[in-house]
C-alpha positions in Angstrom: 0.0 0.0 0.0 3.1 2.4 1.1 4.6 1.8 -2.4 2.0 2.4 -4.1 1.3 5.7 -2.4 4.5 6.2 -3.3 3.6 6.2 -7.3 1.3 8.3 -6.4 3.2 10.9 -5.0 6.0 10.5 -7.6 3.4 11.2 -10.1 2.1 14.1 -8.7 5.3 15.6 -8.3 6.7 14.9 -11.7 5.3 18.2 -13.6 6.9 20.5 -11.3 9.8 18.5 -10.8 10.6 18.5 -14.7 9.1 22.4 -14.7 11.8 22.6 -11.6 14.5 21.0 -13.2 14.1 23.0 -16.9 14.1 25.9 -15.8 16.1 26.4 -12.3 18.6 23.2 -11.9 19.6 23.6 -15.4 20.3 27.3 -16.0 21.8 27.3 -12.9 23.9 24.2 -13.8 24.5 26.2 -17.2 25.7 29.5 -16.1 28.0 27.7 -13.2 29.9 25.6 -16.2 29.9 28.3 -18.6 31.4 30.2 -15.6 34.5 28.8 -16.5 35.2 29.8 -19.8 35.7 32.2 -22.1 32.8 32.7 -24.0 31.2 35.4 -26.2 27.6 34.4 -26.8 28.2 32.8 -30.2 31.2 31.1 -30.5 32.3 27.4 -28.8 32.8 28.4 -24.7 36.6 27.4 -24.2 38.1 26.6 -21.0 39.5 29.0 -18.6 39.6 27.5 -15.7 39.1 30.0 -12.3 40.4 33.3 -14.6 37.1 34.6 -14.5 36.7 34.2 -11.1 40.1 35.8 -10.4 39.6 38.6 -12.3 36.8 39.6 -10.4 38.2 39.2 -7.1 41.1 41.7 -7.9 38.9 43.9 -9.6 38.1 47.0 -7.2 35.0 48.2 -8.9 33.4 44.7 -8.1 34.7 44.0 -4.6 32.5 47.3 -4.3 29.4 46.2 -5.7 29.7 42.9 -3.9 30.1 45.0 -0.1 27.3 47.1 -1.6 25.3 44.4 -2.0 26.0 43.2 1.2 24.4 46.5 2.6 21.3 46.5 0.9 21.0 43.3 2.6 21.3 44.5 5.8 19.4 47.9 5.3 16.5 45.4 4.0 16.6 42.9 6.2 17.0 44.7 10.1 15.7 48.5 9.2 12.8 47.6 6.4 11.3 44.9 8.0 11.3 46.3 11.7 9.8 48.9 10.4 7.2 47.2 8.3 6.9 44.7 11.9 6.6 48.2 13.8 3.6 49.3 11.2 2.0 45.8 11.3 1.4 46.3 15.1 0.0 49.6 15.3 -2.4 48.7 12.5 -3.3 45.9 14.0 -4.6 47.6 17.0 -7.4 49.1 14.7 -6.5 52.5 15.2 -8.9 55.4 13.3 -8.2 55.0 9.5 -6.2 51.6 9.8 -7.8 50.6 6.4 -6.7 53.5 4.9 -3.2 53.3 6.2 -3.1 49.6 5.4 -3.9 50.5 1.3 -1.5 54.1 1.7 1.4 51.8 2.5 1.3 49.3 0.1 0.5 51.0 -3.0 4.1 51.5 -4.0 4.1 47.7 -4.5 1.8 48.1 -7.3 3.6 51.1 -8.7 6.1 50.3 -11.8 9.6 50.2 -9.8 10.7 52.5 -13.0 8.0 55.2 -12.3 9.0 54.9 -8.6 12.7 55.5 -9.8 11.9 58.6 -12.1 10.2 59.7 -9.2 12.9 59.7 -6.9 15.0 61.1 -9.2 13.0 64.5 -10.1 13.0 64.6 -6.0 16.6 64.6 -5.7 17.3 66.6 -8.9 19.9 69.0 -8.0 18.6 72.0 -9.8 14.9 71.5 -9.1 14.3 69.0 -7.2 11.5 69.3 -4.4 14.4 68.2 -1.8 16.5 71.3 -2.4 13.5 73.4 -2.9 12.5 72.3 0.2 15.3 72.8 2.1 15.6 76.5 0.7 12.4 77.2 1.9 13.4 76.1 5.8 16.2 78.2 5.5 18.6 75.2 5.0 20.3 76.6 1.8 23.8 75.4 2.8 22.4 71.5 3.0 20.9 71.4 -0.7 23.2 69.2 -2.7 23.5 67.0 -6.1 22.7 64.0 -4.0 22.7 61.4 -6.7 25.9 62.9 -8.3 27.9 63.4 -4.8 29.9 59.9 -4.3 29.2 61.0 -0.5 25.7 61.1 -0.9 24.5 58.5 -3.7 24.6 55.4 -2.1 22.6 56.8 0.7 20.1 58.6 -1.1 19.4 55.4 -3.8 18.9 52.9 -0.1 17.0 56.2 1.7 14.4 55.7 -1.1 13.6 52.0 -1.2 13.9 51.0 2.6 10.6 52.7 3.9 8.6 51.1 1.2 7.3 48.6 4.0 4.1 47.6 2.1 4.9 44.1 1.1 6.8 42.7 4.9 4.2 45.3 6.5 0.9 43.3 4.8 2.8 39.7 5.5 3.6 40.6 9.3 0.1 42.0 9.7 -1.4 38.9 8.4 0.4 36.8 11.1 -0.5 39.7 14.2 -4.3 39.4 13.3 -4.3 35.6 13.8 -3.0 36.1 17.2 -6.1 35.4 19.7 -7.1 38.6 21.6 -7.8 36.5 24.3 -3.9 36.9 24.9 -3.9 40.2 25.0 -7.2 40.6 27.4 -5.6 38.6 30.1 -2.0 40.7 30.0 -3.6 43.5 30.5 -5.8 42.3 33.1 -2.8 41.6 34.6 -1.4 45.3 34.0 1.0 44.9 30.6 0.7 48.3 29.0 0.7 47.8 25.2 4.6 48.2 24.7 4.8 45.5 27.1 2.4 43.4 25.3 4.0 43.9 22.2 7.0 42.9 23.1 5.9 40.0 25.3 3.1 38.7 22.7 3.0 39.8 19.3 7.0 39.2 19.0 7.5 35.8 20.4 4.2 34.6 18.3 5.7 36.6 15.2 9.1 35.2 15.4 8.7 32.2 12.3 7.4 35.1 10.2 9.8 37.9 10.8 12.4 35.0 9.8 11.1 34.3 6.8 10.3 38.2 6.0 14.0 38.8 6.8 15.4 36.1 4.8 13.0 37.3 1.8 14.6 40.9 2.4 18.0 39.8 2.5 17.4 38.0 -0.5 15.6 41.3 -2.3 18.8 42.8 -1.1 21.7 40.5 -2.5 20.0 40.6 -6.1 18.9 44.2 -6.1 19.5 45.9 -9.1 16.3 48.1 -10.6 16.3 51.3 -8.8 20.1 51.9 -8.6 20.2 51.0 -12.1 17.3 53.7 -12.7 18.8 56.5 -10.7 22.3 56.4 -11.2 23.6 53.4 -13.6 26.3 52.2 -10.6 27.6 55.6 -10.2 29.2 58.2 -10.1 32.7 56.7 -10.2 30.7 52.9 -9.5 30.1 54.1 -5.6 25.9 52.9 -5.9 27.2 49.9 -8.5 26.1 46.6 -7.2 26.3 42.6 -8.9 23.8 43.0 -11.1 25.1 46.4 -13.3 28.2 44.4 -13.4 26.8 41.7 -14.8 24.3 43.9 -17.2 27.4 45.7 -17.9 29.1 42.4 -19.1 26.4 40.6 -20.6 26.3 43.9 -22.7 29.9 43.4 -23.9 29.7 39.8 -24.9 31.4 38.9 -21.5 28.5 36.0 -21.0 31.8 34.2 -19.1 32.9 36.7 -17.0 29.1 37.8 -16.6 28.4 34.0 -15.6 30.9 34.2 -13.2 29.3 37.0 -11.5 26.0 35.0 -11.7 27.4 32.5 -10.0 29.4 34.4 -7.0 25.6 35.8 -6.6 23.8 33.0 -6.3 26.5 31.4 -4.0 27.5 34.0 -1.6 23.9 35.2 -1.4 22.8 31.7 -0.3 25.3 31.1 1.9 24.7 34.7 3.2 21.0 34.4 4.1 21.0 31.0 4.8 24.0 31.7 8.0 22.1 34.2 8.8 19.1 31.9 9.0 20.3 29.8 11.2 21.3 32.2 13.3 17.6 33.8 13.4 16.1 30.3 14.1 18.7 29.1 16.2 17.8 32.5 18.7 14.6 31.5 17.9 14.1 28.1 19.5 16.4 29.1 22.5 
């Protein structure tokens, strides 16, 4: 009976298993092997063992896009999602306009990421943008700035505008808060928790599985980010905003598919092994 069950299930699983392995195991298998070569799009891939690999690794410009990578990670993971978790709880408390609030915040998720970038650009445009205009108008002259074209400021300004788009994580955490009984929450404050101590106490220790898997999803937006930077400043100026993926636009665009492999490949690597440390470290807290 077991192993007949077991054709069952086989059988069940063998469309997405063959949809699974056409379209993620082998590309992935591809670009890893092709990794290794030389290879220009069109003519036979030949052999060049870790040179690709080594090239990148001395080259400055992508050392820099990999550590910049590495911060959107962060910045996505433990500021965007606290915040979105921060959101979550005060909506769920039903405060006046909640609905409203709820829709405000997640409309940017349905907005075209390149409208959203255009956007931000005209803001910080540093002849009439509404930021300078803004600060002139506070009396904050000396502040105004080209903050996209500043290496100081560009990296800053490109993160500033994507991490408080908490729509998505916000939506996901709320989800989880409202299936939290009330009857919880009635009996701490029967007891005297104020809400900051029920919070904290509650919502947080029942929210735990979900904020992992919201942060691992953010650290994962992070590690492959690419639209908005791309957008706003094309990786500069002088490749300070420049993260993995405008290299490896930049490369597919020259032919480079090896080298641009290569940089496929670091992603997918170091980004798993990235999240998935930081993972276990989340969960491991967790179940202490």
């Amino acid at each position: 009976m077991q192993k007949k069950n077991g054709k069952m299930v086989f059988l069940f699983l063998l469309p997405v298993l063959i949809l699974f392995t056409a379209f993620f195991i082998y590309p992935l298998t591809f670009v890893i092997v092709t990794s290794f070569t030389k290879w220009n799009g069109f003519t036979t891939p030949q052999f060049f063992g870790l040179g690709n690999y080594k090239y990148l690794f001395s080259d400055e410009n992508f050392r820099l896009s990999l550590q910049n990578n590495i911060v959107w990670a962060i910045v996505l993971g433990f500021v965007q999602v606290p915040l979105a978790c921060i959101m979550a709880m005060i909506l769920a408390r039903r405060p006046k306009g909640w609905k409203f609030f709820r829709t405000v915040y997640f409309l940017p998720n349905v907005i075209s990421q390149v409208a959203l970038a255009m956007m931000w650009t005209s803001i910080y445009n540093a002849r009439n943008g509404v930021l300078n205009a803004l600060l002139t108008l506070v009396g904050l002259e000396n502040l105004t700035n080209n903050w996209l074209g500043n290496m100081d400021t560009a990296f800053a300004a490109v993160i500033f505008q994507k991490v408080f788009y908490i729509g998505y994580f916000m939506i996901v955490i709320l989800a989880a808060r409202l299936s939290v009984p009330e009857s919880y929450y009635e009996a701490a404050e029967l007891d005297g928790a104020n809400i900051v101590q029920q919070e904290f106490y509650i919502t947080l220790p029942m929210l735990k599985p979900i904020l992992i898997t919201t942060i691992t999803l953010a650290l994962a937006y992070g590690m492959r980010h690419f639209e908005s930077t791309f957008l706003m400043t094309g990786g500069g100026p002088a490749h300070t905003t420049s993260v993995m993926g405008i290299v490896l636009y930049t490369d597919m665009q020259a032919l480079r598919y090896g080298e641009g492999n290569a940089i496929g490949a670091t992603l997918v690597i170091f980004g798993g092994a990235t999240i998935g440390l930081i993972r276990y470290f989340l969960s491991k807290n967790s179940d202490n």
